[in-house]
C-alpha positions in Angstrom: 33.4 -30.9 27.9 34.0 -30.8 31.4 36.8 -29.3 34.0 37.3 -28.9 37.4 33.3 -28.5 37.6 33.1 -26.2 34.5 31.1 -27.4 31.6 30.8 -26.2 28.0 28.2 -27.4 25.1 27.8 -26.5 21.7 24.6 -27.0 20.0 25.3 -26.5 16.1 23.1 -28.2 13.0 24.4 -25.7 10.8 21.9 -23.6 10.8 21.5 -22.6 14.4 23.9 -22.5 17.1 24.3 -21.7 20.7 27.6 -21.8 23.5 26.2 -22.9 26.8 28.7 -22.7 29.4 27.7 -24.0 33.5 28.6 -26.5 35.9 28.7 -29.9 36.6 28.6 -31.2 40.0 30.1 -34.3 42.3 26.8 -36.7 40.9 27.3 -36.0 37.3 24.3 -33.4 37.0 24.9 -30.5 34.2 23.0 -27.3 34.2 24.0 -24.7 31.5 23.0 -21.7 30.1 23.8 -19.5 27.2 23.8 -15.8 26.9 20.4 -16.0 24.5 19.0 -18.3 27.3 19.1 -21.7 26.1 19.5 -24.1 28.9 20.8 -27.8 29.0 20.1 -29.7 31.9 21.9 -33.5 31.6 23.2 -36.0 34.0 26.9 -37.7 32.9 25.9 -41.8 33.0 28.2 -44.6 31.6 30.0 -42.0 29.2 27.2 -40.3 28.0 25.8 -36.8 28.8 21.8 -37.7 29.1 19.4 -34.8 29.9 17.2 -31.7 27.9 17.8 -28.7 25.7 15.2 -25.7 25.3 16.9 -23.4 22.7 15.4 -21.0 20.3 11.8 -22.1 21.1 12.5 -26.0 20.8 13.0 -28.7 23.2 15.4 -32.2 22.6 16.0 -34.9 24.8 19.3 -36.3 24.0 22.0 -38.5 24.2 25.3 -38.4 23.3 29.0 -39.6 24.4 31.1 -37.7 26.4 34.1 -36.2 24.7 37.6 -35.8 26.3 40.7 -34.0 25.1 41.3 -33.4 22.2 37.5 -32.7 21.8 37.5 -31.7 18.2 35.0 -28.7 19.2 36.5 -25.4 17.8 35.6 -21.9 18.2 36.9 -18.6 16.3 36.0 -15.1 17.0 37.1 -11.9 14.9 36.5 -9.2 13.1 35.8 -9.0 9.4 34.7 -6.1 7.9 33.7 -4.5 11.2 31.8 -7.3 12.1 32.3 -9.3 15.4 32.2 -12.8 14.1 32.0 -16.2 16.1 32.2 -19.5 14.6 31.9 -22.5 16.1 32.2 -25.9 15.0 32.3 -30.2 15.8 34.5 -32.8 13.8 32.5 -36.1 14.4 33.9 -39.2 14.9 34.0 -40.3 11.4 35.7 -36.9 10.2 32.3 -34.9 9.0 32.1 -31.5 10.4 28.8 -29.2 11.2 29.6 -25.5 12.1 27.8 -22.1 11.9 28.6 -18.3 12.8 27.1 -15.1 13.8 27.9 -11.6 12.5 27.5 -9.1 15.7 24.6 -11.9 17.2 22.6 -12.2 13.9 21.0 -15.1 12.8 23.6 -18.1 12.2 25.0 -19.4 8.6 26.7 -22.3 8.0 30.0 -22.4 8.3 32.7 -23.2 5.9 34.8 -26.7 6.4 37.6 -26.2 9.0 40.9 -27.2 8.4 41.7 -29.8 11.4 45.6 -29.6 10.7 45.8 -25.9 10.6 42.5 -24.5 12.8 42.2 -22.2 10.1 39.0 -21.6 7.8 37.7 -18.6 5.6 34.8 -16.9 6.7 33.8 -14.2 4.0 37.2 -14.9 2.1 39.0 -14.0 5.5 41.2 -16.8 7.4 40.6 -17.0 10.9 42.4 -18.9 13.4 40.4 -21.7 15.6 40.8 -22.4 18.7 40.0 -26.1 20.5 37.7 -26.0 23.0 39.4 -27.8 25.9 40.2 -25.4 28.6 36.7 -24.4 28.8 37.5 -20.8 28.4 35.2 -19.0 26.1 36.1 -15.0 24.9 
């Protein structure tokens, strides 16, 4: 997702996950970075994001459409049970959904189904509110 030369990605399989937040500038090249030091570098071509990913050890080349709003990217932070939680996750095109979450920076779990209509889900039998990720602002 993109914004006044702002960018945001969310790498998720459901079993790993990582926020990188950057920029993009006026020739379509992406370079971000997350706060565990992942980095995405990409150029924006024909409506796709083309470019790298080093994160946790691994390297991807990639290729994927761009997304625009309403991206369907949602992230949730809170606490339960004195834990700082943050969840993260991606409703695909054809409605499937892959999301994880962190207790205080641990290691990420999969996380439970979001509910698209509400933003809501139930992380350790707590609700937490979702917010979509189009403003590119990231607490």
């Amino acid at each position: 997702m993109t914004n006044n030369g702002k960018a945001i990605a969310y790498l998720c399989d459901g079993k790993f996950e990582s926020w990188l937040v950057g920029t993009v500038d006026a020739t379509g090249t992406v370079v971000l970075k997350s706060k565990k030091g992942a980095t995405l570098t990409a150029t924006i071509e024909e409506g796709q994001l083309v470019g790298d990913v080093d994160a946790a050890g691994r390297q991807w080349h990639f290729a994927v459409p761009t997304v625009g709003k309403p991206s369907k990217l949602y992230r949730a932070t809170a606490q339960i049970r004195g834990a700082a939680v943050v969840a993260g996750w991606i409703i695909l095109a054809d409605g499937t959904q892959v999301g994880a979450f962190n207790r205080d920076g641990a290691a990420a779990e999969t996380a439970p189904p979001i509910n698209p209509e509400t933003d809501n889900a139930k992380i350790d039998g707590v609700t937490v509110k979702a917010n979509e990720v189009d403003g590119l602002v990231l607490s």
